[in-house]
C-alpha positions in Angstrom: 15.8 103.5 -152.1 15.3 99.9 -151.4 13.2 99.4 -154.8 15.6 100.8 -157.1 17.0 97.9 -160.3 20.3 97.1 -160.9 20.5 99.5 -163.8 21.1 101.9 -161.2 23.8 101.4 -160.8 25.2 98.8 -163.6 24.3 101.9 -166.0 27.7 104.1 -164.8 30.1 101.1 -165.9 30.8 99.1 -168.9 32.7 96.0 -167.6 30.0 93.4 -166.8 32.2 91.8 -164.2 32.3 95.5 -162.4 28.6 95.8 -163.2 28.0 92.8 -161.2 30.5 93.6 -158.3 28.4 97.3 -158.5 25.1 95.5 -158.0 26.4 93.2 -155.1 27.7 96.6 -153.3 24.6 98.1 -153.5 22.3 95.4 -152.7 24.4 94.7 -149.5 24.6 98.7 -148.4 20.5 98.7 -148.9 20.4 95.7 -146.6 22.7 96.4 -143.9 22.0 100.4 -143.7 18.9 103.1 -144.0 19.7 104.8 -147.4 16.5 107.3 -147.9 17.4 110.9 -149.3 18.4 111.1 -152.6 21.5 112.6 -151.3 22.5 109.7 -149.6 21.7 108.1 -152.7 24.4 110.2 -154.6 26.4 109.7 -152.3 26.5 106.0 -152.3 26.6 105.6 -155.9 30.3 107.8 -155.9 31.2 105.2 -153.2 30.4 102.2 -155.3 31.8 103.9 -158.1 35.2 104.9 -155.7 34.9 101.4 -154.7 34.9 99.7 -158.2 38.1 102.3 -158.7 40.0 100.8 -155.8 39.6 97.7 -157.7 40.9 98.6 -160.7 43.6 100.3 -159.4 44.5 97.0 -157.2 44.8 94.8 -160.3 46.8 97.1 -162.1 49.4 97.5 -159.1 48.8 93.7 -158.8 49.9 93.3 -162.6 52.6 96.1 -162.4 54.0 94.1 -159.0 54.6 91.0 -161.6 55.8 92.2 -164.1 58.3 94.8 -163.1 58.4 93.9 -159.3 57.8 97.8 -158.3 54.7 99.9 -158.2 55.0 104.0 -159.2 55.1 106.3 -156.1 52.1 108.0 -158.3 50.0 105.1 -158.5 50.0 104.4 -154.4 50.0 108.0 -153.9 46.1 108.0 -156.0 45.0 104.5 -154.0 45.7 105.7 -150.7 43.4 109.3 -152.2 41.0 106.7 -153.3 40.7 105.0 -149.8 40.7 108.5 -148.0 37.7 109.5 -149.8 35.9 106.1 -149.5 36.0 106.3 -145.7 35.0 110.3 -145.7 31.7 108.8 -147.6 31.3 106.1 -145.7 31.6 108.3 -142.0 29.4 110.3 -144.1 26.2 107.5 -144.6 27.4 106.2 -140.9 28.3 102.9 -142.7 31.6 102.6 -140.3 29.3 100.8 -137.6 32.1 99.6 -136.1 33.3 103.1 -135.2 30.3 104.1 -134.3 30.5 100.7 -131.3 33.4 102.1 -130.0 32.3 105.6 -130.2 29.2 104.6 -128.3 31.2 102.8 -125.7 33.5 105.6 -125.0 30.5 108.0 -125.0 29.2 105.3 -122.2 32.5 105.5 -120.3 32.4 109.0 -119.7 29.0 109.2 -118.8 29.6 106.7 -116.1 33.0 108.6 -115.2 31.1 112.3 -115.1 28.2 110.3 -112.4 30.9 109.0 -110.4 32.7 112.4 -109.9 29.1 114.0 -109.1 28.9 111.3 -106.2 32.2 111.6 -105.2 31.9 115.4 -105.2 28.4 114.9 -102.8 29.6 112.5 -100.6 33.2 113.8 -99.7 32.6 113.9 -96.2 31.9 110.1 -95.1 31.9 106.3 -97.0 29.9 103.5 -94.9 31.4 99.8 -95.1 30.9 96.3 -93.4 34.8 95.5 -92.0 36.0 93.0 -93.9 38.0 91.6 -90.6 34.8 91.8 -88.1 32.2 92.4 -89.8 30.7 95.1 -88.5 29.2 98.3 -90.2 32.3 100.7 -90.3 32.5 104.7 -91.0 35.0 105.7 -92.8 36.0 109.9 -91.8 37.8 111.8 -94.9 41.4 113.2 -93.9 43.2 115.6 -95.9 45.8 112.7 -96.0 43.6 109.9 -96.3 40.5 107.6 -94.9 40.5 107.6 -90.8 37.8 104.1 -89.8 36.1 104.7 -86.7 33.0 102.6 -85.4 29.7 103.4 -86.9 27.7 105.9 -84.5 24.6 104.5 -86.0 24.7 100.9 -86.2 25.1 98.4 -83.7 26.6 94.9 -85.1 25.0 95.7 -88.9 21.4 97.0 -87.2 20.3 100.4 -88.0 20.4 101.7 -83.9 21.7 104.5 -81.2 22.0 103.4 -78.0 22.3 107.2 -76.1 19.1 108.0 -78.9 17.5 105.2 -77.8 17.9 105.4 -73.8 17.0 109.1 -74.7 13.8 107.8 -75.6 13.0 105.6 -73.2 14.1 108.1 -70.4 10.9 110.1 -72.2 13.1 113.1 -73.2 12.5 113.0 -76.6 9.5 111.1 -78.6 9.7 107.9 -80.9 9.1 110.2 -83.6 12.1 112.1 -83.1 14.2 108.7 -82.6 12.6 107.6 -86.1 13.6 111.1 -88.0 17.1 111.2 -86.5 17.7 107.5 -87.9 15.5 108.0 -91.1 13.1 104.5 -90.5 9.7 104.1 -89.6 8.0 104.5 -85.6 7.4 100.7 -85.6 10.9 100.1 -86.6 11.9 101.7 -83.1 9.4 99.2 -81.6 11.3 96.5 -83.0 14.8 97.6 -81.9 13.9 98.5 -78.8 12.3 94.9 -78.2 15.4 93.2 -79.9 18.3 95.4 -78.5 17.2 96.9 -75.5 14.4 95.4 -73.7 16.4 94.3 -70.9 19.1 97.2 -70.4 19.9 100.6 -72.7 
């Protein structure tokens, strides 16, 4: 498509001054858009042509306007056709890319709507937050009313931690292993906490 002449297109009218406005259309739809099947080629030539119409008829309203200060009902009636079936072509070669922007971002908005519900719908039971007044890891418990906060069974200040799992542990009932699974973290990580939080009492 890209090396097609002017002729192309200059050949369906007679008015050099249209010619030239036909040629400028096309060369800017080859630049700013993929034009390859020679349907899309058709299809582009009866919008320059639909185009070069709407011009026409714009200058003769324009003339009409001046000299009688009115425009026939019959004479809108075929511009507003003539705009209706440039934008069908143009949704047609996806030349409205400023539709297509706002398509895309809606598109994008639902997407991020339909992976919020999925969480939401997964994780109806319990939200984990820091406390915005102390600081400290908080648990929020789901209501039928609303959101109950009660202190975090599994953190102490913001560390990862059990203190009846840990003195559990250390009274040898259960193993470090079992410590680690119940809190989802590594066997040295129990080490540590142990030697942070509870080397001197459980």
């Amino acid at each position: 498509m890209r090396n097609k002449t002017k002729l192309d297109i200059e050949s369906l009218f007679v008015d050099k001054t249209e010619q030239k406005k036909a040629s400028e259309l096309l060369k800017k739809y080859i630049d700013e858009y993929t034009i390859e099947s020679v349907s899309d080629k058709n299809s582009l030539f009866q919008l320059i042509q639909l185009e070069i119409i709407s011009l026409r008829l714009q200058a003769v309203m324009n003339n009409l306007h001046v000299k009688d200060n009115a425009v026939p009902i019959a004479m809108i009636k075929t511009m507003h056709e003539n705009i209706t079936a440039i934008t069908t072509l143009k949704d047609k070669l996806g030349l409205n890319k400023e539709v297509e922007k706002v398509d895309e971002g809606y598109k994008a908005l639902e997407i991020l709507k339909k992976k919020f519900a999925l969480y939401r719908e997964e994780n109806q039971g319990s939200r984990t937050l820091i406390c915005p007044h102390c600081g400290q890891m908080t648990l929020l418990k789901i209501r039928m009313d609303k959101w109950l906060a009660a202190k975090h069974p599994f953190f102490k200040d913001r560390v990862l931690t059990n203190k009846h799992l840990i003195q559990l542990y250390k009274d040898k009932k259960i193993t470090k292993e079992d410590v680690a699974k119940v809190l989802e973290c590594s066997t040295d990580y129990i080490e540590w906490i142990i030697s942070k939080h509870y080397s001197k009492k459980a």
